[in-house]
C-alpha angles and dihedrals in degrees: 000000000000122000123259112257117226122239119191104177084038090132100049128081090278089048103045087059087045104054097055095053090048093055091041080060090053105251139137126246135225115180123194107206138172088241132031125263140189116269109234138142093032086302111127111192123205135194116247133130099198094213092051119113096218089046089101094087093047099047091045086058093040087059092050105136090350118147104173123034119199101197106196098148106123132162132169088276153008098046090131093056094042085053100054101052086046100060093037081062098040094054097052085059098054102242114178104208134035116191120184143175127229133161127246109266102037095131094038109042111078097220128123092235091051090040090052087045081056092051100049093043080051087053092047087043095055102031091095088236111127096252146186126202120190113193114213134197113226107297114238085252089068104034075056094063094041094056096047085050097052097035087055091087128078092237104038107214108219118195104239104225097016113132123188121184105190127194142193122282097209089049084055096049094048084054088052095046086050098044089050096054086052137081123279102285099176108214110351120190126287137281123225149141138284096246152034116228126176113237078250087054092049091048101050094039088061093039087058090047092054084048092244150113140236133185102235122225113200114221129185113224100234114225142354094346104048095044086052095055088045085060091042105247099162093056137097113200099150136056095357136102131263130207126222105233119093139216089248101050084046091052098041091056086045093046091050085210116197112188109286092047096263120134135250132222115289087020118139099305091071122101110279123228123238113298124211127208 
């Protein structure tokens, strides 16, 4: 009988592609949350915030007979704190694989939430554990948010120099699934998507799927960062590896288009569900 894996992030966007491939492989779950949850479909669900104080007695529970852990769980910030206490625990308990995600850039963008994602691959790196990092680019989910909220003004600001190159979160789930029924790997190449759009490109592409127009305001991104994202720092173009779903295709099942350009029920304009990365 295998052991079961442990998912923290098993209830966002990541996690919610991630669960169902590691049942399909036949393997129990074991899902550290903030809150606590029913246990059903061969998904046990335990109660740990990973930045409380008091979290040591819980964790130690959750790793109970657990051989992988697949750590997901990411916020704006403290990743690097969360990780930390993560991988002191999980190696007490003498886990045997640590799998975490992280997103290209991290040692490259200076941003608190890269630099957090640094510090935590950092954590996983020097914990003694055998370990495997995967970096991501944004996933689609997120570059979503980011457009509607952009394209919610009159006048839709669009940062000049600024790439993105999404890429689907279920293509990055089934890596990770893969990655965490492997061997330690340390840290493997890069995931990203199949293409580069400027911030301009990802906007108009989702105002034509809404069926509407904006006027567009170029803005220059002021500093480090901006000049890192000008040399395209948060990119991967060479030695990773690129997923096959587009923008496009993303945008075109979200959108939910009929001819004309006009939207159908649950389209983009629906709630949108917790979005990693």
């Amino acid at each position: 009988m295998t052991s079961p894996i442990l998912v923290t992030g098993g209830t966002g966007t990541l996690g919610g592609h991630v669960l169902p491939l590691l049942r399909r492989a036949g393997r129990e779950v074991r899902v550290l949350s903030r809150h606590a949850r029913e246990s059903a479909d061969g998904v046990e669900y335990v109660a740990c915030d990973l930045l409380a104080r008091d979290g040591d007695r819980a964790l130690g529970a959750a790793l109970e007979g657990v051989e992988t852990v697949l750590h997901l769980a990411g916020g704006p910030k403290g990743d690097d704190i969360a990780t930390r206490n993560l991988v002191r625990a999980a190696a007490a308990a003498g886990v045997r694989h640590f799998v975490y995600i992280s997103v290209i850039g991290a040692d490259r963008v200076p941003l608190g939430y890269f630099r957090s994602k640094l510090g935590a691959e950092r954590a996983v790196a020097e914990s003694g554990l055998p370990w495997t990092t995967l970096r991501a680019a944004q996933f689609h989910d997120l570059v979503l948010k980011a457009v509607r909220t952009m394209t919610k003004m009159p006048v839709v600001p669009v940062p000049g120099g600024i790439r993105m190159q999404p890429v689907d979160a279920r293509e990055v789930a089934a890596r990770l699934v893969e990655l965490a029924l492997g061997e330690p790997a340390g840290l493997v190449p890069d995931l990203a998507g199949p293409a580069v759009h400027s911030m301009g490109e990802l906007a108009r592409g989702y105002l034509r799927a809404r069926g509407k127009r904006r006027p567009m305001l170029p803005v220059r991104l002021p500093g480090k960062v901006g000049r890192a994202y000008r040399a395209a720092e948060n990119l991967s173009l060479e030695g990773a590896s690129f997923g096959t779903r587009t923008w496009e295709e993303f945008l075109a099942e979200h959108a939910g288009t009929v001819p004309g350009g006009k939207r159908s029920a649950g389209g983009v304009g629906s709630t949108p569900g917790e979005t990693g990365m």
